[in-house]
N, C-alpha and C positions, 0 to 999 in steps of 0.2 A: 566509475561512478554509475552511479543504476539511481534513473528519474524514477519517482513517485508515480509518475502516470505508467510505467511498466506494469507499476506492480497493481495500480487502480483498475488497470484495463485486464489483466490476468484475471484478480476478483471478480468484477462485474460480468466478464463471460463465462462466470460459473453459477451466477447466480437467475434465477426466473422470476424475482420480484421486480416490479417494474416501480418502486417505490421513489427513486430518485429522475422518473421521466422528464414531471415536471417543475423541480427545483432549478433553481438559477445555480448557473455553473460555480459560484463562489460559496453555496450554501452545501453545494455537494461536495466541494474537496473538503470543506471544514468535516464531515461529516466522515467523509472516507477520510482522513489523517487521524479521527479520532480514533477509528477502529483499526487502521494501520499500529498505532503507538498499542492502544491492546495488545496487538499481534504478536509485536516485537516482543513485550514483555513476557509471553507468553512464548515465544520459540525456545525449547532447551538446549537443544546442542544443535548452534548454526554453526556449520564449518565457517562460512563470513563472519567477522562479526558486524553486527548490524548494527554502526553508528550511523548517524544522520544528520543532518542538517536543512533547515527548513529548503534547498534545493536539491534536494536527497540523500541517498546513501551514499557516505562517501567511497566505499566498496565496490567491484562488481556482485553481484549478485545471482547465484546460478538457479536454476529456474526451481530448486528445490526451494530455497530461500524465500525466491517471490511466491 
């Protein structure tokens, strides 16, 4: 199983916007789940497949994935 913050924390140290500095920790996972669920839909050929559940993937997840 591969946590959601793996793959939050993967994202966020690619990115140089400091957009979610100052939001409250509960207003930024809603925000990063939204663009997670994008993602997924958006992934063509995961060798995983990328089922989930509101406590993550229930997969591992190889770091191409995340």
């Amino acid at each position: 199983m591969t946590e959601f913050t793996t793959v939050y924390d993967a994202f966020l140290s690619k990115i140089l916007d400091d957009e979610w500095e100052d939001w409250e920790d509960e207003a930024t996972e809603e925000d990063l789940f939204t663009l997670l669920q994008g993602a997924v839909v958006r992934f063509k050929f995961p060798r995983t497949p990328l089922t989930y559940t509101l406590d993550g993937f229930d997969n591992d997840l190889s770091d191409i994935e995340i």
